[in-house]
Steps between C-alpha positions, in 0.01 A plus 500: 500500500439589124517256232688647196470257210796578227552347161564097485866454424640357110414149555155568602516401844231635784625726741403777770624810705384592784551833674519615879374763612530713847222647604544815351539380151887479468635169326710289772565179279425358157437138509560299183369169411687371186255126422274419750450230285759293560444534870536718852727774438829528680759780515670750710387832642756741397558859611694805293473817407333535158486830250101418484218248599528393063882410582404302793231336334695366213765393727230280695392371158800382347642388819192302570500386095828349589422368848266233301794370269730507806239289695414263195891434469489428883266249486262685754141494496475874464446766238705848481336792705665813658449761741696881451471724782598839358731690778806472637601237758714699743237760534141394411393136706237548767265260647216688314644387172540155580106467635412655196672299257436197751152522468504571153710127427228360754204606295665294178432174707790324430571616142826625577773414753785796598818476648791741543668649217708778430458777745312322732611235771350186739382767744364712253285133402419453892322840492325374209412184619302676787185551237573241252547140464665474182871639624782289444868577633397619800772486804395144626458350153745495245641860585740705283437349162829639359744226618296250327496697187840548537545131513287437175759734318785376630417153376401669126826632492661195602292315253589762205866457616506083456330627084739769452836408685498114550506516892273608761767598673420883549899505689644808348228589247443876497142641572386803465126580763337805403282578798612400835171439665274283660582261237817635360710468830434171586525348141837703527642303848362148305731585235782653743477145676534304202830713374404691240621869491240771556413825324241663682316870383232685722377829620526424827836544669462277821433232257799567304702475811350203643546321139866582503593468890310154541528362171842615332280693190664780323203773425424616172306880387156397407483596178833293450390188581352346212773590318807368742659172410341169637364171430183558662270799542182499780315771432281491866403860516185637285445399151513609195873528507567334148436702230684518128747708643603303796470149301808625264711647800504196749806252483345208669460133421186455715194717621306349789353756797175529724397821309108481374468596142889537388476553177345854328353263231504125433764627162723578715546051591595517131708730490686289828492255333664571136765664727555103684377652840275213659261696664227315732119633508460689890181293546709205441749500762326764789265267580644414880275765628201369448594150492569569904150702511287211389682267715311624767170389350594114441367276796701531828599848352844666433740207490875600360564163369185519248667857428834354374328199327355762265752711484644154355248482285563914387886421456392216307285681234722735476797260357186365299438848311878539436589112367160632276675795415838307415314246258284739302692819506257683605506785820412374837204755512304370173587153639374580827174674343426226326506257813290750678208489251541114523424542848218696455310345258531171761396728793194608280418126391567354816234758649278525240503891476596668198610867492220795411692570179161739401545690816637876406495780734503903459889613533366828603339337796878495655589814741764739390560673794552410881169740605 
């Protein structure tokens, strides 16, 4: 495994990439470890196809970037790290890979804890586990981390509902889900079993027909989705999916999804915002995921009752960011930011690290090409 250090981010925090390598040189995974700082990384591996080993790289960055803020909002003793295994899922898993990027998380000692993620699932995590100890999710822990982000969203949107509508009461509230995956579909039978009426929009057909057989959904075209009527949108596929364009075509009340890294830039919150669209942060409300992974390293392990108590806990700070919102007039996201650096700046006192604000890196030390 090669270390390939990159630039430290805007506020000057420390962090690191690591690359891994098969033995004949090709990249199989970036690793990216946003502040090592503020303790033990934590994040999912994920797994897609990417145009080059520079796309996957900043993916793994700024997913890993948010990962921290996510975890600092959570309350979890963690900081934001990420792996990105460049291939695709249906085609490119072998046991090889896993060893390989097993033994690679080994040799970090702890520094960073993975878990499923997009494109990868428990059993991909048991193959993992087989050469590393830092593996959470795996089949006989946690498992499939998507209900339990589903759940975290679910209780956002409920939350955003009680700010926007008066009611928690989701009973005939229109949603549109943009993605009906691991997370999508089950967020989309939470809100099918509290009433609400489903739009649903994904490239996969089975999906679309499970959505509307099981759960009464009426299926929208993609790229009509964000612009179709409803009170809520949850974007849960990839991000960015908000950009200028988008934020003056939707005709929404509420966006609140599982999707990492929604927006195209943070403007775009203001531009939500001047429209009356109460958008809420991703690494706000997607937070069940994780929440379940760490469960499984509190004493006596994964417990589902210390789950929901925090998921409490997310639901809780997430009506605290919008009543903050309501007072001040300000956008969830800047109120949610500035929370966030609260939190850090305890995590950093509390430990008595401070960040390597000199550090600076070569950019050009960063791949640009999957060889």
């Amino acid at each position: 495994m090669e270390r390939v250090e990159h630039q430290a981010g805007p506020e000057g925090e420390s962090g690191e990439l690591h690359r891994v390598r098969a033995p004949d040189g090709r990249t199989l995974a970036v690793i990216a470890l946003d502040a090592p700082e503020l303790g033990p990384g934590i994040g999912g591996c994920r797994m897609r196809p990417y145009p080059d080993l520079a796309a996957a790289v900043a993916d793994a960055r700024a997913l890993a970037r948010a990962m921290t803020t996510k975890v600092l909002l959570a309350g979890l003793p963690f900081s934001g790290a990420k792996a990105v295994v460049p291939g695709d899922p249906r085609t490119d898993k072998s046991p090889a890979l896993w060893e390989a990027l097993g033994a690679a998380i080994e040799r970090l000692g702890g520094r960073y804890w993975t878990g499923e993620d997009s494109g990868t699932t428990p059993a991909d995590m048991d193959l993992l586990a087989r050469s590393c100890r830092f593996v959470l999710g795996c089949s006989r822990g946690a498992g499939d981390l998507g209900p339990m982000t589903a759940e975290g969203v679910f209780r956002a949107i409920r939350a955003a509902a009680r700010a926007r509508f008066g009611t928690g009461d989701l009973a005939g509230l229109t949603v549109a889900i943009q993605g009906l995956g691991a997370v999508g579909m089950p967020l989309a039978e939470r809100l099918a079993a509290a009433g609400a009426r489903l739009l649903v929009a994904d490239l996969d057909p089975d999906k679309l027909a499970r959505a509307v057989a099981r759960l009464g959904a009426r299926p929208v075209a993609p790229a009509r989705l964000l612009e179709t009527p409803a009170e809520v949108v949850a974007p849960c596929a990839f991000g960015p999916v908000l950009d200028a364009a988008v934020a003056e075509r939707l005709r929404c009340a509420v966006i609140a999804g599982a999707a990492n890294n929604q927006l195209a830039a943070a403007e775009i919150a203001l531009r939500l915002h001047a429209r009356g669209i109460l958008y809420l942060p991703d690494y706000l409300v997607n937070a069940g995921g994780v929440i379940a992974a760490a469960a499984e390293l509190e004493p006596g392990g994964y417990r589902q009752e210390r789950v929901d108590a925090r998921l409490g806990l997310l639901e809780a700070r997430v009506e605290r960011v919008l009543a903050e919102a309501a007072a001040t007039g300000r956008p969830p996201l800047l109120v949610t930011e500035a929370l966030a650096a609260q939190l850090r700046a305890h995590r950093l006192a509390a430990t008595g690290r401070r960040a390597r604000a000199k550090a600076r890196y070569p950019t050009e030390a960063e791949p640009a090409s999957l060889s």
